[in-house]
N, C-alpha and C positions, 0 to 999 in steps of 0.2 A: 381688853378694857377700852383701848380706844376704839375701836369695835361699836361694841354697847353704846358708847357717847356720841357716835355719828348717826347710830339705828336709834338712838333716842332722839337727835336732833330735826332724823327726817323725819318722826313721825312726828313730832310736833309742830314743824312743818307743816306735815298734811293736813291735821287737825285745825289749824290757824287758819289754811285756804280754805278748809269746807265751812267753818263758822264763818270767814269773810262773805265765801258763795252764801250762805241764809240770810246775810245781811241786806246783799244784794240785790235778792231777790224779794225782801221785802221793801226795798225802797222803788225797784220795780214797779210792783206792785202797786203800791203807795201812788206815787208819782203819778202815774201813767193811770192809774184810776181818776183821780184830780184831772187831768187833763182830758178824758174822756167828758168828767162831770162838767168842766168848762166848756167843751163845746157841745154838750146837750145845752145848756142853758143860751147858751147861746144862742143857739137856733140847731142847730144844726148843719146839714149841709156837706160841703166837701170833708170827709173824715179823715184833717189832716192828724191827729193823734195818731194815726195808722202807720205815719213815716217813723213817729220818735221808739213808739210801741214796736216797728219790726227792723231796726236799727240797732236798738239797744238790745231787743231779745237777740241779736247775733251775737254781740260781747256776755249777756248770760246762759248764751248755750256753751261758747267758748271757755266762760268759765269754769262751767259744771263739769267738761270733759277732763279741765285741770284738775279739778276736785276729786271728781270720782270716778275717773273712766283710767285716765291716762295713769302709765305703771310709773314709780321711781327707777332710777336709772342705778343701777346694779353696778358691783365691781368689776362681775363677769363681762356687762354691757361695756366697758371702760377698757378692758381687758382686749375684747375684739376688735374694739375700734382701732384701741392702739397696733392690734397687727395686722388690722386692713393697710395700717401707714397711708389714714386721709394728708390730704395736703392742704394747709391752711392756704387762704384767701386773704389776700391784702395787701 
């Protein structure tokens, strides 16, 4: 039973991070379109949007990989660590 309630918990979990990710990537998008359209009007010229636009797509590639790429961490995964016997830092 408690079981169930933790596999319930991480999936809801996941579910939470990948709706955050769609969020994200719409405000992305949003954003960083604006900002494009500010310096066309602008004049144009040095295409500084380029910095914020591949700055921040590193934080939403990072996050996509938390959403959909990257596994949950297993009892088994918990299991090994603990008889590697890491040694805590600090």
């Amino acid at each position: 039973m408690a079981e169930d309630t933790e596999r319930r918990k991480a999936a809801v979990d996941r579910l939470k991070n990948r709706r955050a990710f769609g969020q994200d990537l719409v405000a992305f998008v949003v954003v960083n379109a604006g900002l494009v359209f500010v310096w066309a009007v602008t004049g144009g010229g040095y295409f500084w949007p380029g910095w914020i636009i591949g700055l921040w797509g590193i934080g939403l590639v990072m996050h996509a990989w938390s959403a959909f790429m990257q596994r949950p961490i297993t009892e088994e995964d918990v299991e090994r660590e603990m008889r590697r016997g890491g040694h805590a830092v600090g």
